[in-house]
BALOTOR-606354 format. One record per residue: residue in one letter; chain; x, y, z of N, C-alpha, C, O, CB in turn. Coordinates in Angstrom, 1 decimal, decimal comma, padded with zeros to 4 digits. Each point is the difference from the previous one (the first is absolute). Glycine has a CB too. Layout:
% residues N
{pt 'a'; 'A'; {X; Y; Z}; {X; Y; Z}; {X; Y; Z}; {X; Y; Z}; {X; Y; Z}}
...
END
This chain:
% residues 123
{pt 'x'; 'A'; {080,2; 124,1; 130,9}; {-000,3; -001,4; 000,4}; {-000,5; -000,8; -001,2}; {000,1; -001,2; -000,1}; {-000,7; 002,1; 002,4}}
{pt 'x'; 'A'; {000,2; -000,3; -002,9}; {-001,2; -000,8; -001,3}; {001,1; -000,5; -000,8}; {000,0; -001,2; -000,3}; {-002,2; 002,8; 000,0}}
{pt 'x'; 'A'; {003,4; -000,3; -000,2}; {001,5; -000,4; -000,9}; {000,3; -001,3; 000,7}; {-000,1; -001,1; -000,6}; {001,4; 003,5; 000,1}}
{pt 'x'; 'A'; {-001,0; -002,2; 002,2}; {001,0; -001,2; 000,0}; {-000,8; -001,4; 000,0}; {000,5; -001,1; 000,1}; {001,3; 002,5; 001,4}}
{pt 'x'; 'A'; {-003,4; -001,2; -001,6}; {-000,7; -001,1; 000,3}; {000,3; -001,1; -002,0}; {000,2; -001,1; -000,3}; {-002,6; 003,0; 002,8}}
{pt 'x'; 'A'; {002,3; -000,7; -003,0}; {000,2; -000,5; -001,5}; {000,9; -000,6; -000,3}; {000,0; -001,1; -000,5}; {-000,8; 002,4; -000,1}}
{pt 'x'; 'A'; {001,9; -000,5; 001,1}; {001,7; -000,2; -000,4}; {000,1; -001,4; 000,6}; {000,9; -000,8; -000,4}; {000,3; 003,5; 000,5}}
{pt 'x'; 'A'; {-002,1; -003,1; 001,0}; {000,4; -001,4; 000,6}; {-000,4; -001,1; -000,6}; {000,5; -001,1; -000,1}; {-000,6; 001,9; 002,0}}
{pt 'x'; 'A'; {-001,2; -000,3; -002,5}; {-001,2; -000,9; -000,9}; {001,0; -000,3; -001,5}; {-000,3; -000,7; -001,0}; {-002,5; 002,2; 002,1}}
{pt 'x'; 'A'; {003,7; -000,9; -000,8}; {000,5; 000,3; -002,0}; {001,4; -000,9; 000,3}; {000,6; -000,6; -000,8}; {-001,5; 003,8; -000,4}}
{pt 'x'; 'A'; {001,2; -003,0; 002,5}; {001,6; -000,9; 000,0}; {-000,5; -001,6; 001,0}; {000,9; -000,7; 000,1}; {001,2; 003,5; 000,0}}
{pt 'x'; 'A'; {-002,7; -002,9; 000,1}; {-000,7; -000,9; 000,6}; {-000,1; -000,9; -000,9}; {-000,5; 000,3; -001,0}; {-000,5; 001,0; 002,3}}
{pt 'x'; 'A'; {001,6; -003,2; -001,1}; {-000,1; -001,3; -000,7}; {-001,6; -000,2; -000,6}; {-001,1; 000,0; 000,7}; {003,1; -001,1; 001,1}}
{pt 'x'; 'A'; {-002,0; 001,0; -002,9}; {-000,9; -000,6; -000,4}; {-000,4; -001,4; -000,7}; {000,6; -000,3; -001,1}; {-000,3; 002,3; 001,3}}
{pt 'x'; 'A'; {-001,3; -002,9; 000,4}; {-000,2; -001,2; -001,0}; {000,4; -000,3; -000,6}; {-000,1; 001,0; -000,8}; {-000,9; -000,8; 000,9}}
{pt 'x'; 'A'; {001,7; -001,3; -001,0}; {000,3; -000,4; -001,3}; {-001,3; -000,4; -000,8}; {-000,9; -000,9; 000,4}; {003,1; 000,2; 000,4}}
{pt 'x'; 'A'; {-002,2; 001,3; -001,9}; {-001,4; -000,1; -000,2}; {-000,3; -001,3; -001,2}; {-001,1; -000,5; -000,4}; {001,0; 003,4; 001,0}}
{pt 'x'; 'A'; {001,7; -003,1; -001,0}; {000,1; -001,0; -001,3}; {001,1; -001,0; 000,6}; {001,1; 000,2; 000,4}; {-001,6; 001,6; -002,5}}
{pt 'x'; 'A'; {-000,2; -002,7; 002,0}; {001,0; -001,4; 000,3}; {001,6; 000,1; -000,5}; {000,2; 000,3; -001,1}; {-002,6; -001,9; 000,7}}
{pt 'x'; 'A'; {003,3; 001,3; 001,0}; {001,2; 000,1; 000,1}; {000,5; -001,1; -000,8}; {-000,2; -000,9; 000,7}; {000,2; 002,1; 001,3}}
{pt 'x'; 'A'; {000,8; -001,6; -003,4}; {000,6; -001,1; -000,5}; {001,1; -000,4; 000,1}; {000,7; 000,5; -000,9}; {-001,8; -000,2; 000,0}}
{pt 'x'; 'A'; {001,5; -000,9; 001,3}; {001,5; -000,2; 000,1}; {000,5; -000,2; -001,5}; {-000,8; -000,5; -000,7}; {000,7; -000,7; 003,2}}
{pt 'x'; 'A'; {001,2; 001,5; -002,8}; {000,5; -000,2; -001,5}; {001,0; -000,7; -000,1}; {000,9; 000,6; 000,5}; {-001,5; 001,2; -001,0}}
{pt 'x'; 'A'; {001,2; -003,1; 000,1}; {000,8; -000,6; 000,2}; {001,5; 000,3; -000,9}; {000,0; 000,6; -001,0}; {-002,0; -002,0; 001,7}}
{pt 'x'; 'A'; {003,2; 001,0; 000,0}; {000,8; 000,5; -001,1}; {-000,3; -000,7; -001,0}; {-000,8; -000,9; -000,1}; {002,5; 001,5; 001,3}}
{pt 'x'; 'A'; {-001,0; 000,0; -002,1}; {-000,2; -000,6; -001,8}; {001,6; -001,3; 000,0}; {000,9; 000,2; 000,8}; {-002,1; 003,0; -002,6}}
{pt 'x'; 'A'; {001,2; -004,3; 000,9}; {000,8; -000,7; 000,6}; {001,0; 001,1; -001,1}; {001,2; 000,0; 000,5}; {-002,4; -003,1; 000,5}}
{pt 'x'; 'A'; {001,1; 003,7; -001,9}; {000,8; 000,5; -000,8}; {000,8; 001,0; 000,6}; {001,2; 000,3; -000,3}; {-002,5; -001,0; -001,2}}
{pt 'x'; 'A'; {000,2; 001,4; 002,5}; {001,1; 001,1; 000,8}; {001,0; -000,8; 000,7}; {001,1; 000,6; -000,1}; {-002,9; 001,2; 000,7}}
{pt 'x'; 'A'; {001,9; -002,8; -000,1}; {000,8; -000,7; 001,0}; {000,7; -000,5; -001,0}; {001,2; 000,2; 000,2}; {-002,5; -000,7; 001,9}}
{pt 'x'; 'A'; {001,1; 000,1; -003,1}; {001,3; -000,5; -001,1}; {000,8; 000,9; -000,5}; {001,2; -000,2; -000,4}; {-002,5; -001,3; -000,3}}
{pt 'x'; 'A'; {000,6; 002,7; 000,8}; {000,8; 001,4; -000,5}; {000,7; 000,3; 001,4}; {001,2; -000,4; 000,1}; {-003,0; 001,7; -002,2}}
{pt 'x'; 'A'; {001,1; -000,7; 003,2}; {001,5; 000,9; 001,0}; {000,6; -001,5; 000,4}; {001,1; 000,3; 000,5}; {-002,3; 002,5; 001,0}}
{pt 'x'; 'A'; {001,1; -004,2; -001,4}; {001,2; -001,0; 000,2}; {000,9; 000,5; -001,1}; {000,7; 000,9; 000,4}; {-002,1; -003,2; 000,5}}
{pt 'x'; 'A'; {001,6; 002,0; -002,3}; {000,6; 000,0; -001,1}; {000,6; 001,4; 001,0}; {001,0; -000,1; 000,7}; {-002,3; -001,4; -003,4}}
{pt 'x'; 'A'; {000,5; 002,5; 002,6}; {000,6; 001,6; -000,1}; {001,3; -000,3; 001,2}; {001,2; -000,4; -000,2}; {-003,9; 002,3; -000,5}}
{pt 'x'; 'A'; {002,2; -001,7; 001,6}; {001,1; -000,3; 001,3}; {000,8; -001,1; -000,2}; {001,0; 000,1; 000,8}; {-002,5; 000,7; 000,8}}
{pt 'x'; 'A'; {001,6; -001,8; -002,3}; {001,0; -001,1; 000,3}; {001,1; 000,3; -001,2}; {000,9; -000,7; -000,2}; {-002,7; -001,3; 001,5}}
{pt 'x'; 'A'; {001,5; 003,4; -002,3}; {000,4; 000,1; -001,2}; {000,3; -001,2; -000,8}; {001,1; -000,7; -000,3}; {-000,4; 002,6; 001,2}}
{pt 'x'; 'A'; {-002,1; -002,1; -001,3}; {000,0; -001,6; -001,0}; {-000,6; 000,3; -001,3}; {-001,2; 000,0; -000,4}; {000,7; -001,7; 002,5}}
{pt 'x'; 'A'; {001,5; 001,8; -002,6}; {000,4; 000,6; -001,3}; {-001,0; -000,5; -001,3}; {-000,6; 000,7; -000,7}; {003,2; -000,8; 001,6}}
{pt 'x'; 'A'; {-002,4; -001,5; -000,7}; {-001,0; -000,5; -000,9}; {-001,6; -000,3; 000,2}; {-000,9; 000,0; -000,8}; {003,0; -000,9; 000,4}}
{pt 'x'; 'A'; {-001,9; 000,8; 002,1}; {-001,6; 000,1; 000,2}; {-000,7; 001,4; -000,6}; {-001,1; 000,0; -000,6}; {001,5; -001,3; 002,9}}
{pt 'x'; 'A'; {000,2; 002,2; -002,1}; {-000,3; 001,8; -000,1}; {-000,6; 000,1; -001,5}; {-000,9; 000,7; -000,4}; {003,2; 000,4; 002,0}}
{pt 'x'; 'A'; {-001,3; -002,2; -002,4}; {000,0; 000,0; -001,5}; {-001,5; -000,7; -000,6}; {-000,8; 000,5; -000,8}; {003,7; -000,8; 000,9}}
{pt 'x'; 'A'; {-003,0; -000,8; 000,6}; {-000,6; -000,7; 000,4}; {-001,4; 000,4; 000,0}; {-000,8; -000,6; -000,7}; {002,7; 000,0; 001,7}}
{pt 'x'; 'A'; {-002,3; 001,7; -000,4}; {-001,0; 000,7; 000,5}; {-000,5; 001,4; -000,8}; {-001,0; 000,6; 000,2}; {001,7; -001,7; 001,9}}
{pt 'x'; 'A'; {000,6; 001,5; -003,2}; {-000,3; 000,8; -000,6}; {000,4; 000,9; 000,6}; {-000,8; 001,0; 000,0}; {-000,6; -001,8; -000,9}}
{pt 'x'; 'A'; {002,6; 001,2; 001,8}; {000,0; 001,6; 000,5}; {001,1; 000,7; -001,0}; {000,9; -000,7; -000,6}; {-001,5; 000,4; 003,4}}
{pt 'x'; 'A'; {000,5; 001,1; -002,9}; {000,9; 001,0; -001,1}; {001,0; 000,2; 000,8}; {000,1; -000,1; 001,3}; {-001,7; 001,5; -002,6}}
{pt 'x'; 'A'; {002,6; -001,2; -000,1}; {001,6; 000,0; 000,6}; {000,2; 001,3; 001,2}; {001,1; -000,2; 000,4}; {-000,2; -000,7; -003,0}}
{pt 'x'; 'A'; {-001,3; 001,6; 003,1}; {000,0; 001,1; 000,6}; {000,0; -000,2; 001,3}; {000,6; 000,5; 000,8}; {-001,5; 000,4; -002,5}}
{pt 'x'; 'A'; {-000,7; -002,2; 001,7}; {-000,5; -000,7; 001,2}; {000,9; -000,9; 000,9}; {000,0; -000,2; 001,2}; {-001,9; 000,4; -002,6}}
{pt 'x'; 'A'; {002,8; -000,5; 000,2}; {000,6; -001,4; 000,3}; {001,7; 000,9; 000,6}; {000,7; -000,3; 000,9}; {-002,4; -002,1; -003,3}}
{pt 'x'; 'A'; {002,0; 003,5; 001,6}; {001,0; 000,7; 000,9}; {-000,3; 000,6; 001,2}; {001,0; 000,4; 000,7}; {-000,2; -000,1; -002,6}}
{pt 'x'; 'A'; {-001,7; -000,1; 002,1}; {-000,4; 000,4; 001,4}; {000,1; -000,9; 001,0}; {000,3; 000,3; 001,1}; {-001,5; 000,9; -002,0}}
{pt 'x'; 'A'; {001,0; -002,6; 000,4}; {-000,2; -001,0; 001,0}; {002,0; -000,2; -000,3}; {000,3; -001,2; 000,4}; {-003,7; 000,0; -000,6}}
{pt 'x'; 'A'; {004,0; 001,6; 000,0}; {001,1; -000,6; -000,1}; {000,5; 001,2; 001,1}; {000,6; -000,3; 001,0}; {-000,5; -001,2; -003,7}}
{pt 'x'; 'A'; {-000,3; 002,6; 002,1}; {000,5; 000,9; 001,0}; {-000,5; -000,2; 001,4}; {000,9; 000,1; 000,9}; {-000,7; 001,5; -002,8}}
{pt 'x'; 'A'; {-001,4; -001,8; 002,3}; {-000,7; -000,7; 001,3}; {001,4; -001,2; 000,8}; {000,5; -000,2; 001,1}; {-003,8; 000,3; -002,8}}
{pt 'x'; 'A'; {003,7; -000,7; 000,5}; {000,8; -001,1; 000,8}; {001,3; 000,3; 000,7}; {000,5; -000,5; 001,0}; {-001,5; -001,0; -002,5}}
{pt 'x'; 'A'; {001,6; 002,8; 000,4}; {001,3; 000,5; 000,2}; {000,0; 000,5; 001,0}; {000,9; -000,4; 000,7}; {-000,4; 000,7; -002,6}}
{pt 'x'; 'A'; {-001,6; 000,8; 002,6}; {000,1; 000,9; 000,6}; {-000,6; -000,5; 001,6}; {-000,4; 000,9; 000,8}; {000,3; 000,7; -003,3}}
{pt 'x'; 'A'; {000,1; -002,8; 002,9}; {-000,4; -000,7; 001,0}; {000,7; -001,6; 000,0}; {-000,2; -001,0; -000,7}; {-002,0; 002,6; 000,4}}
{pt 'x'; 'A'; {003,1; -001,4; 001,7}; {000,7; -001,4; 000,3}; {-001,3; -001,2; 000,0}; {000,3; -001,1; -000,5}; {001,7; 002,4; 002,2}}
{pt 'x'; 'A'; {-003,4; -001,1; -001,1}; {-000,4; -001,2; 000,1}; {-002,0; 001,0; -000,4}; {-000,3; 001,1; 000,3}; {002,9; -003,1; 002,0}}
{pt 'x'; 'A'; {-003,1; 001,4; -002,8}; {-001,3; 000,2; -000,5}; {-001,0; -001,1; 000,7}; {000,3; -001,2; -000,2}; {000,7; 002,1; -002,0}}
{pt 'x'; 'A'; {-002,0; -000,5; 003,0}; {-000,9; -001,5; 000,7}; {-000,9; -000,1; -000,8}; {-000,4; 000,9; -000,6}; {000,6; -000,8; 003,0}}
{pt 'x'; 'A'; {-000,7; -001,1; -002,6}; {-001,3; -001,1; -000,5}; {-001,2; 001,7; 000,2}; {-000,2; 000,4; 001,2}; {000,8; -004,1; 000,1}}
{pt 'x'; 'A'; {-001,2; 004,4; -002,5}; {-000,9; 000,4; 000,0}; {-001,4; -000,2; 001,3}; {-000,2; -001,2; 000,2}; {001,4; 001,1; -002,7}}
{pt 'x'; 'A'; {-001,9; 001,1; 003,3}; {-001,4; -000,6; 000,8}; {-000,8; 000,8; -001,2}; {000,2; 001,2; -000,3}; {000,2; -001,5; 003,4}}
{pt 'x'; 'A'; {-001,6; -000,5; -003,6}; {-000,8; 000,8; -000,4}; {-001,3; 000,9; 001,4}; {-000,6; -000,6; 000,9}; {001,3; -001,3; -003,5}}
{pt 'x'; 'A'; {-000,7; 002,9; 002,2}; {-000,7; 001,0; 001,2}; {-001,3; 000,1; -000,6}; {-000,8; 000,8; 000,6}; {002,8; 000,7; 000,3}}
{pt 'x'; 'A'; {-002,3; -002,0; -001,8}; {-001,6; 000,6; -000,5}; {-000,1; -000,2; -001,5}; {000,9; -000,3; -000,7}; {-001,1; 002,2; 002,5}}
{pt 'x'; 'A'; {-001,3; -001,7; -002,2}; {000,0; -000,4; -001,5}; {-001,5; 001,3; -000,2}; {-000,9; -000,1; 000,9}; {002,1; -003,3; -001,1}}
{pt 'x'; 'A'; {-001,4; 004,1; -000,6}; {-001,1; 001,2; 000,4}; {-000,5; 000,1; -002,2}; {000,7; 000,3; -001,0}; {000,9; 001,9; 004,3}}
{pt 'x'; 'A'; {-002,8; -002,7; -003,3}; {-000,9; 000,0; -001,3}; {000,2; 001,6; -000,7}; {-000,7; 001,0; 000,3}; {-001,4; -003,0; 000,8}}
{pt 'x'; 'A'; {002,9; 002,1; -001,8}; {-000,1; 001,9; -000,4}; {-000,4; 000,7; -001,8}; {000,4; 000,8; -000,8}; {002,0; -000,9; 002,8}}
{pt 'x'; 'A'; {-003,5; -000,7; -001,9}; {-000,5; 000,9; -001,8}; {000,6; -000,8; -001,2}; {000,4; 000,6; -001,0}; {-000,2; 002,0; 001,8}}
{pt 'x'; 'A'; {-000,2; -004,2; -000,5}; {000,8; -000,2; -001,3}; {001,0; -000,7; 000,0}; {000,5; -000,6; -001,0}; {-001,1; 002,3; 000,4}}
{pt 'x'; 'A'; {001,2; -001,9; 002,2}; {001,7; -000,5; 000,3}; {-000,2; -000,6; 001,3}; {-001,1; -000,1; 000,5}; {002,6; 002,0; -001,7}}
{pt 'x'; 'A'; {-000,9; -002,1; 001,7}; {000,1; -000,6; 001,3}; {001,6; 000,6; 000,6}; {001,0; -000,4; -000,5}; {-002,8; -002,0; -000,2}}
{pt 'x'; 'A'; {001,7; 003,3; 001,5}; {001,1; 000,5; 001,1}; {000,0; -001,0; 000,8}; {-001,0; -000,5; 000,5}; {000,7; 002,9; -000,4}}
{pt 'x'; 'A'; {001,9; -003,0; 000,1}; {000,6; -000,6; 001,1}; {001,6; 000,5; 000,7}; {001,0; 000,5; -000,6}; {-002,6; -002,3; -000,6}}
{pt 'x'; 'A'; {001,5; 001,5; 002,4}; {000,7; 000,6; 000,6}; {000,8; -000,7; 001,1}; {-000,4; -000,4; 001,1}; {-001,0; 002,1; -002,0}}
{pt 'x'; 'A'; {002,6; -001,8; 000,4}; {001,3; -000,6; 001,0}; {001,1; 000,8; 000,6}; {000,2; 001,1; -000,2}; {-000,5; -002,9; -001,1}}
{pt 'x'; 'A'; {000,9; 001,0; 002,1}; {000,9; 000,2; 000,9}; {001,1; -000,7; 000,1}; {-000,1; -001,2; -000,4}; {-001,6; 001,8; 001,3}}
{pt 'x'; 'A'; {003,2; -000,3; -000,5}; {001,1; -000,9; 000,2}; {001,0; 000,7; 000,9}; {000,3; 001,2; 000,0}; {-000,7; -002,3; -002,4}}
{pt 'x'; 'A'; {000,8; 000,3; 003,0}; {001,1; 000,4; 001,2}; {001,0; -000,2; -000,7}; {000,0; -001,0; -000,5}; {-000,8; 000,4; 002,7}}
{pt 'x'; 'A'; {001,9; 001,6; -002,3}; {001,1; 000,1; -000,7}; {001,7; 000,7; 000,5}; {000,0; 001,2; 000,1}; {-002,4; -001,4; -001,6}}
{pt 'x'; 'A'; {003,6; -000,5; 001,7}; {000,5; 000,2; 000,5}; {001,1; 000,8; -001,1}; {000,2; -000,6; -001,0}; {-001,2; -001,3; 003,0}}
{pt 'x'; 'A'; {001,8; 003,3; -001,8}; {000,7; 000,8; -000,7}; {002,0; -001,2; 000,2}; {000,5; -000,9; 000,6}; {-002,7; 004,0; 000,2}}
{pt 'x'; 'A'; {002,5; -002,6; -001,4}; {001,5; -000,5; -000,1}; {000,7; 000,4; 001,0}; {001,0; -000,6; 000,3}; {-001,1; 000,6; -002,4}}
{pt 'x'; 'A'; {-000,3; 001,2; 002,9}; {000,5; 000,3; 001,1}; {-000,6; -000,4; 001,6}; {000,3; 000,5; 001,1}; {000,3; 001,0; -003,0}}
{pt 'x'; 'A'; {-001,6; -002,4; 001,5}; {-000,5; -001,2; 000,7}; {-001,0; 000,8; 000,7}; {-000,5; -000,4; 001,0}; {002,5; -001,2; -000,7}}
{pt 'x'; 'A'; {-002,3; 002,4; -000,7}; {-001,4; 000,7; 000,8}; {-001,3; -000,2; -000,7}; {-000,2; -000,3; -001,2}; {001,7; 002,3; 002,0}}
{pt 'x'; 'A'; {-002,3; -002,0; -000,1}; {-001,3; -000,5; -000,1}; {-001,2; 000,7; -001,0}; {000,3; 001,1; -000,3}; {000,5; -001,9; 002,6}}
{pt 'x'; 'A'; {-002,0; 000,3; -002,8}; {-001,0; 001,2; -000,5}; {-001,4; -000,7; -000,7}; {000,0; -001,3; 000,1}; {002,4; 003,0; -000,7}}
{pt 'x'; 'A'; {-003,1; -001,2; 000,2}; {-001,3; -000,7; -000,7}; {-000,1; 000,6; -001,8}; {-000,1; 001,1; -000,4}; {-001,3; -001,1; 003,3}}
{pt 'x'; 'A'; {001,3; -000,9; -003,4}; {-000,7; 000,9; -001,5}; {-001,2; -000,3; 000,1}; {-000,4; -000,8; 000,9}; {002,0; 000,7; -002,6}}
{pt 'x'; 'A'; {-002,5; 000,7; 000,8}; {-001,3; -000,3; -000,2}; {000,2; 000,2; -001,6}; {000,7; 000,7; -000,7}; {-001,9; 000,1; 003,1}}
{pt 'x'; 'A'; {000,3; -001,7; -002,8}; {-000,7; 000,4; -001,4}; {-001,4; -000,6; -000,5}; {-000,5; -001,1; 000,2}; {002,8; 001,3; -000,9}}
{pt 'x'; 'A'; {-002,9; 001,2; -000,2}; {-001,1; -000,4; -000,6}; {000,1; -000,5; -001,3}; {000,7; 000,4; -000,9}; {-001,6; 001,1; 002,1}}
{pt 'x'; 'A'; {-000,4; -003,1; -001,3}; {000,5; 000,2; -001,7}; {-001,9; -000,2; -000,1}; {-000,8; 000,0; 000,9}; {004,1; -001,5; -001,9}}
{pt 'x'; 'A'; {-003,4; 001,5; -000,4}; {-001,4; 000,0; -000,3}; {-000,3; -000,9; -001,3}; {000,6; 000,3; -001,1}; {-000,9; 002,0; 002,2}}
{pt 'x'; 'A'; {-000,4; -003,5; -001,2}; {000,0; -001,0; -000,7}; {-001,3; 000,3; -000,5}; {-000,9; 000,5; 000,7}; {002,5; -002,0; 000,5}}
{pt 'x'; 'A'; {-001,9; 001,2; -003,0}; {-001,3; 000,1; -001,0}; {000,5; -000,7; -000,9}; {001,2; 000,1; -000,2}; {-002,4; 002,0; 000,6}}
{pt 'x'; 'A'; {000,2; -002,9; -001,1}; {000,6; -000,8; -000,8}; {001,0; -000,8; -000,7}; {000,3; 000,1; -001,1}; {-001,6; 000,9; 001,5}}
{pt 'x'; 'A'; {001,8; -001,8; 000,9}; {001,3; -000,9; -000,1}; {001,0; 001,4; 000,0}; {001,1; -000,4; -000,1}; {-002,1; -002,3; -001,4}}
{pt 'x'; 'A'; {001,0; 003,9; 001,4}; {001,4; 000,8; 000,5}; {000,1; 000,7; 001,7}; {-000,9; 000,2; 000,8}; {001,0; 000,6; -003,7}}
{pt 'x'; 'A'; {001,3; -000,7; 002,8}; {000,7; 000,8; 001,1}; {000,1; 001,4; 000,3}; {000,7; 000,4; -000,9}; {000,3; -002,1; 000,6}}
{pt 'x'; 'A'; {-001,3; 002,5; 000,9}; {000,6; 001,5; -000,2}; {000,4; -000,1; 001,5}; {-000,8; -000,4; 000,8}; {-000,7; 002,0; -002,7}}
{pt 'x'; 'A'; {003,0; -001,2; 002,2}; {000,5; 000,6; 001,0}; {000,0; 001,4; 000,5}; {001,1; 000,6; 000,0}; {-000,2; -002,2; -000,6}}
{pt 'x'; 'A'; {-002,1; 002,3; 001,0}; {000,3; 001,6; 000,5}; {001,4; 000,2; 001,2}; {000,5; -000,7; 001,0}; {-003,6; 001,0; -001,2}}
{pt 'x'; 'A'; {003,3; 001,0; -000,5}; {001,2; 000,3; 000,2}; {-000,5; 000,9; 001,6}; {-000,7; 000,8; -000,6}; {002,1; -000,9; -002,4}}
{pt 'x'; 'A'; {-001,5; 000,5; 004,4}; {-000,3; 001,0; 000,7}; {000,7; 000,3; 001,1}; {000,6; -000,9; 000,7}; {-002,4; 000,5; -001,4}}
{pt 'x'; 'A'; {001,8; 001,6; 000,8}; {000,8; 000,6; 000,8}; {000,5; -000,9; 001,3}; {-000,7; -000,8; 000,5}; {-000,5; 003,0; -001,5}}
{pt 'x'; 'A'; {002,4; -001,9; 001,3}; {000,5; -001,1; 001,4}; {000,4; -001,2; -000,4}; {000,3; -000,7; 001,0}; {-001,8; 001,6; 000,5}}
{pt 'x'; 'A'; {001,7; -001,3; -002,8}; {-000,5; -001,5; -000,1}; {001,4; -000,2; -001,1}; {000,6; 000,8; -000,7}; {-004,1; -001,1; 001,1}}
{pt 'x'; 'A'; {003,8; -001,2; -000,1}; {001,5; -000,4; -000,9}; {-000,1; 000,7; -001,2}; {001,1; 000,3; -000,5}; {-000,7; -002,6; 001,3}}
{pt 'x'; 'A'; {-001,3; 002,6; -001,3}; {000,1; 000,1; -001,8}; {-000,2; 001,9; 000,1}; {000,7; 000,6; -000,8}; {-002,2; -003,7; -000,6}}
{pt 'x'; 'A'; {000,8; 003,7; 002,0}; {000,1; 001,5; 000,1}; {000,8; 000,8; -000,2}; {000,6; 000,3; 001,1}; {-001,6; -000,6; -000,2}}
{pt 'x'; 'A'; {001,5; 001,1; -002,4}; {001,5; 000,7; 000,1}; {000,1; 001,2; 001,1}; {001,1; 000,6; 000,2}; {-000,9; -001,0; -002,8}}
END
């Protein structure tokens, strides 16, 4: 009785004990996955992404009849960078339907795109 009294006490909601901030997107993330998804070659350039970055976004366009307008889903403060995180409804050439997601993380005027499992850029 005492175990399951604990085990309830231990999985059981607790308080937030520290005020919650909302983080706003960075306008640079949104200048980066626009450019990335619409494969805009010079914006990409523009912003500094490496050639590597900018073939990815090319391959992103090839491999998808239609790419939608990025939602940003969140923006989370992480040690130094700022993690943000989008979404896009995206239709295959064989007209079927699907979502990508990607993370990028913005620090001092740069871009990093993480690459993660499930996600357009994951080999």
């Amino acid at each position: 009785m005492l175990k399951a009294l604990l085990l309830a006490q231990l999985l059981s909601p607790r308080p937030v004990t520290e005020p919650q901030v909302a983080v706003p997107e960075s306008p640079l993330a949104r200048e980066f996955i626009n450019a990335y998804t619409a494969d805009d070659q010079a914006a990409l350039t523009a912003i500094g992404a490496p050639a590597d970055l900018r073939l990815l976004a090319s391959d992103l366009r090839a491999a998808y009849a239609e790419v939608g307008m990025p939602v940003h889903l969140g923006s989370y403060v992480a040690g130094g960078f700022t993690l943000h995180a989008y979404a896009a409804h995206v239709v295959r050439a064989d007209g079927s339907e699907g979502t990508l997601s990607w993370r990028l993380g913005t620090s001092g005027g740069g871009v990093v795109l993480f690459s993660l499992p499930g996600t357009s850029d994951a080999s």
